[in-house]
PAVOKOL-391519 format. One record per residue (C-alpha): x, y, z. Coordinates in steps of 0.02 Angstrom, whole numbers, padded with zeros to 5 digits, always signed. Example, Ala and Ser with C-alpha at 12.3 -4.5 7.8 and 13.67 -1.06 7.14 Angstrom:
% residues 2
+00615-00225+00390+00684-00053+00357
//
This chain:
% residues 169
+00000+00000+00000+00048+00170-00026+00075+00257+00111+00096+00447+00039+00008+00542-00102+00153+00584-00219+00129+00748-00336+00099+00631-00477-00053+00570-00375-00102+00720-00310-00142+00788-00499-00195+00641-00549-00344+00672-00405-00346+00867-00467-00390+00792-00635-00529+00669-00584-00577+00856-00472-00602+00941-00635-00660+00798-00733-00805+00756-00619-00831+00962-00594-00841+00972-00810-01003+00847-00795-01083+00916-00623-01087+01094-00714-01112+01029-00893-01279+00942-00832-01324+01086-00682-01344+01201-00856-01499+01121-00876-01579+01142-00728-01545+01336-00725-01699+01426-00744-01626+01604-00798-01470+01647-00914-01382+01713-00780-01368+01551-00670-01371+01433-00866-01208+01586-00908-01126+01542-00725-01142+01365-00757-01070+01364-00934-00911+01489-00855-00867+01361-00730-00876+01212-00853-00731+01314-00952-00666+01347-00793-00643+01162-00771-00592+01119-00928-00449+01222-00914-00428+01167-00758-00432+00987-00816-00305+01034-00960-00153+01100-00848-00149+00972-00740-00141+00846-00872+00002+00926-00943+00082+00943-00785+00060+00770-00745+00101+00724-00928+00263+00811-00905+00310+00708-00733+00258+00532-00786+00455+00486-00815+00518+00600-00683+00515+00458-00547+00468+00580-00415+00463+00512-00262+00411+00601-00073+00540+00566+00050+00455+00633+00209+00282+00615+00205+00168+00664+00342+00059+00500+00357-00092+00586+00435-00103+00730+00284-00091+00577+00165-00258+00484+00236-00338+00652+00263-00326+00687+00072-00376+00505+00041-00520+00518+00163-00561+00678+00073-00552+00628-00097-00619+00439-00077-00810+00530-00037-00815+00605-00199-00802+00795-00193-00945+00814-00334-00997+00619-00324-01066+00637-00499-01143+00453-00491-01220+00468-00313-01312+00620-00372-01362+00536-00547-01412+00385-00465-01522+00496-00340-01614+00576-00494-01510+00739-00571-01675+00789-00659-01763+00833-00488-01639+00957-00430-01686+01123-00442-01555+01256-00521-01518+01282-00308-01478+01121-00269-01342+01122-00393-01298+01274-00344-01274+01218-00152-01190+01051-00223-01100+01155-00314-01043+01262-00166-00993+01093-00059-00884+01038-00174-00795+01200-00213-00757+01208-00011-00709+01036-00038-00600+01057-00198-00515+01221-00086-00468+01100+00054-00388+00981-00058-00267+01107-00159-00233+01183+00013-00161+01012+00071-00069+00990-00114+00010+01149-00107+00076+01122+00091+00166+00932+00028+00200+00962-00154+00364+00946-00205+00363+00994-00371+00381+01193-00413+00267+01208-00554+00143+01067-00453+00152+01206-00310+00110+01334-00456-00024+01261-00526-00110+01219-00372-00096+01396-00301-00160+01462-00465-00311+01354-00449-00344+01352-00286-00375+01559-00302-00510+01500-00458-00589+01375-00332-00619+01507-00225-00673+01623-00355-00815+01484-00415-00854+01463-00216-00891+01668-00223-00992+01679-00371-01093+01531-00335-01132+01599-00174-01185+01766-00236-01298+01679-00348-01373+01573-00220-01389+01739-00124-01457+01824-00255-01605+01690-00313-01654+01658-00119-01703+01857-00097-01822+01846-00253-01997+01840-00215-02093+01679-00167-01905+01600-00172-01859+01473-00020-01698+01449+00044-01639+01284+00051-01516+01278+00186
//
């Protein structure tokens, strides 16, 4: 068994992150209701992508590196496999649990979990990677996490103030 997340790993889980982020936000479009929250939606799915795409390349670019951790903190290492075994966006819990009757909020809360989630996770990366331009790229995305994690909240805010709206908290 392993007994460390190497940065090889650790972008390998960034790019099942942004992989299973692409298709939450790719099938949330459907449930928005107005073009602002269907425009959010279709922002963070690029967001993603992108995402998705330097981290690939990253990873790409260490696969015959042989990098190897020599001091790894054994308790960070389960806490990011705890964190990352639940599924951040746990695409096929939520499919199997009927996408279609989720309302434009609920994504946008699910949406807002796994955002917190996806911030906790880089946070870890960028305190054990190794790597300089693993450290870069987290950093960089880690400040677009928590850009998504602001505009989904002001959206949130914004369609729980409109009349006859619930909130859902």
């Amino acid at each position: 068994m392993i007994k460390y997340l190497a940065d090889s790993e650790a972008l390998k889980v960034a790019m099942n992150l942004e992989k299973d982020g692409i298709e939450f936000y790719t099938k949330a479009i459907s449930l928005a209701r107005d073009i602002k929250s269907k425009d959010m939606f279709l922002k963070l799915v690029e967001d993603e992508k992108q995402h998705y795409r330097r981290f690939k390349e990253l990873h790409d670019s260490l696969k015959d590196s042989h990098l190897i951790t020599s001091q790894v903190d054994e308790e960070v290492s389960d806490y990011l496999r705890a964190l990352v075994s639940t599924g951040i966006f746990d695409i096929n819990l939520i499919t199997k649990n009927s996408f279609k009757g989720l309302s434009s909020k609920d994504a946008i809360l699910v949406g807002i979990q796994a955002e917190k989630e996806s911030i906790l996770f880089y946070t870890e990366a960028i305190k054990n990677s190794e790597n300089p331009k693993g450290k870069k790229a987290f950093v960089d995305i880690l400040k677009e996490e928590k850009k998504h994690l602001i505009s989904l909240s002001l959206r949130l805010r914004y369609l729980s103030r409109r009349p006859g709206s619930k909130m859902y908290i």
